[in-house]
C-alpha positions as CSV (number, residue, x, y, z in Angstrom):
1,X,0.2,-27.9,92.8
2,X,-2.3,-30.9,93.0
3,X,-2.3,-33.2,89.7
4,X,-4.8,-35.6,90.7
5,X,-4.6,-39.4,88.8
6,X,-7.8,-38.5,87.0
7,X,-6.0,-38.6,83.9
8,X,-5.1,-42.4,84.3
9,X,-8.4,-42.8,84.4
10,X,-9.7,-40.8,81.3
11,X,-6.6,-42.9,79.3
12,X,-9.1,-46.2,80.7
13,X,-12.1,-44.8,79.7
14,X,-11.1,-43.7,76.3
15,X,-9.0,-47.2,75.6
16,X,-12.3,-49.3,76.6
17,X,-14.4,-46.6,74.3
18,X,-12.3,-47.0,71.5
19,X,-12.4,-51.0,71.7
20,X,-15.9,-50.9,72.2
21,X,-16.1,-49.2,69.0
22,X,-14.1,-51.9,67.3
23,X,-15.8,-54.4,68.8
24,X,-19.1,-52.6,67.0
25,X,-17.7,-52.4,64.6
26,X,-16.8,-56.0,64.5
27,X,-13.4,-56.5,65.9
28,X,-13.5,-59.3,68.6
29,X,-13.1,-57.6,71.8
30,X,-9.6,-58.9,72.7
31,X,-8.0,-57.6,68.8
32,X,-10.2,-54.3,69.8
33,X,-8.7,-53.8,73.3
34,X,-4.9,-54.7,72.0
35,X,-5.5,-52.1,68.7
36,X,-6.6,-49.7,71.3
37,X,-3.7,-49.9,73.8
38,X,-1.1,-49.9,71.3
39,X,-2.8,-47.2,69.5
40,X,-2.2,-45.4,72.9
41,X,1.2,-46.6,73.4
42,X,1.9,-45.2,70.1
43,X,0.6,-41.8,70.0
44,X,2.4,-41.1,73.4
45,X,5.7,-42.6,72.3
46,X,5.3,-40.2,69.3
47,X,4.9,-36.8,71.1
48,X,7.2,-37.9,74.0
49,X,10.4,-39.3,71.5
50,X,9.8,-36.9,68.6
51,X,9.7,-34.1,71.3
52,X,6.9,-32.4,69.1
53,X,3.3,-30.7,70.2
54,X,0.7,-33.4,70.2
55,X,-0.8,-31.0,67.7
56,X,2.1,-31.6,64.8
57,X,1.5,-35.1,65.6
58,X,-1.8,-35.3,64.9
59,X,-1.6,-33.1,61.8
60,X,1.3,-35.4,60.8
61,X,-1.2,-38.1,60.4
62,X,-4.1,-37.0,59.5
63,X,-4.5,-36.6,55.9
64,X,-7.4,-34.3,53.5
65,X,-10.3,-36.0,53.6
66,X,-9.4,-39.2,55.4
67,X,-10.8,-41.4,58.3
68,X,-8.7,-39.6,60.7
69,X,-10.0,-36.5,60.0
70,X,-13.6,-38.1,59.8
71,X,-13.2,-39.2,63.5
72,X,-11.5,-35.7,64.4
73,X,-14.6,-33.7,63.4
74,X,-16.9,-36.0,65.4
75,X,-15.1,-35.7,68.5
76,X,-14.7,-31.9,67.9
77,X,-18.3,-31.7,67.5
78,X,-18.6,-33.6,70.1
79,X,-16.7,-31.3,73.1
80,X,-14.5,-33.9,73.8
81,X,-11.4,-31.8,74.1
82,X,-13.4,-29.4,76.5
83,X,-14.8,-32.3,78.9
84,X,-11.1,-33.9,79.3
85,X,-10.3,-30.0,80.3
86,X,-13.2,-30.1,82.5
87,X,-12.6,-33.2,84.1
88,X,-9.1,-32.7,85.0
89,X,-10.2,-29.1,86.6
90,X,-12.7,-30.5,88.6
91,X,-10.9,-33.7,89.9
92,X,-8.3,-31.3,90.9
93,X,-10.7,-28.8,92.5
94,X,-11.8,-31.6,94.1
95,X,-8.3,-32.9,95.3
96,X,-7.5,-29.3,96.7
97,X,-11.1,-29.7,98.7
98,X,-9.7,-32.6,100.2
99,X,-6.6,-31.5,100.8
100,X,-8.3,-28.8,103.2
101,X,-10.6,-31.0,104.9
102,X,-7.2,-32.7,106.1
């Protein structure tokens, strides 16, 4: 089964996205990028050592009516779920091209 790196790279795009959106939203851009990465670090140390669905993790944080939720609902809207999906199908569809050309 091909995996292809692609989703290093979506973790790079979405860290730089989320510190430019601090840095819009005022943060200087070095704070923005280290809030970003460790909000990374964290969310993945939480699903991998809590050995729960990244699903219960996010529901474990997110309370009624907060920010979290706020900024769920936006990216929902959004499709961003869908076009992660997307982009790992076609980077490995594109890997397994490759792999034939060989």
């Amino acid at each position: 089964m091909l995996y292809p790196l692609l989703p290093d790279v979506q973790l790079f795009l979405a860290l730089e996205a989320m510190a430019d959106g601090g840095v819009k939203m005022g943060i200087p851009r070095d704070m923005a990028y280290e809030i970003a990465a460790q909000t990374m670090i964290g969310a993945a140390r939480m699903v991998k050592d809590l050995d729960q669905h990244p699903a219960q993790c996010k529901d474990d944080v997110c309370s009624p009516g907060g920010c979290t939720m706020a900024g769920i609902h936006i990216l929902e809207r959004a499709g961003f779920r869908g076009t992660l999906m997307d982009a790992v199908e076609g980077a490995t569809k594109r890997a397994q091209e490759l792999g034939q050309d060989q």
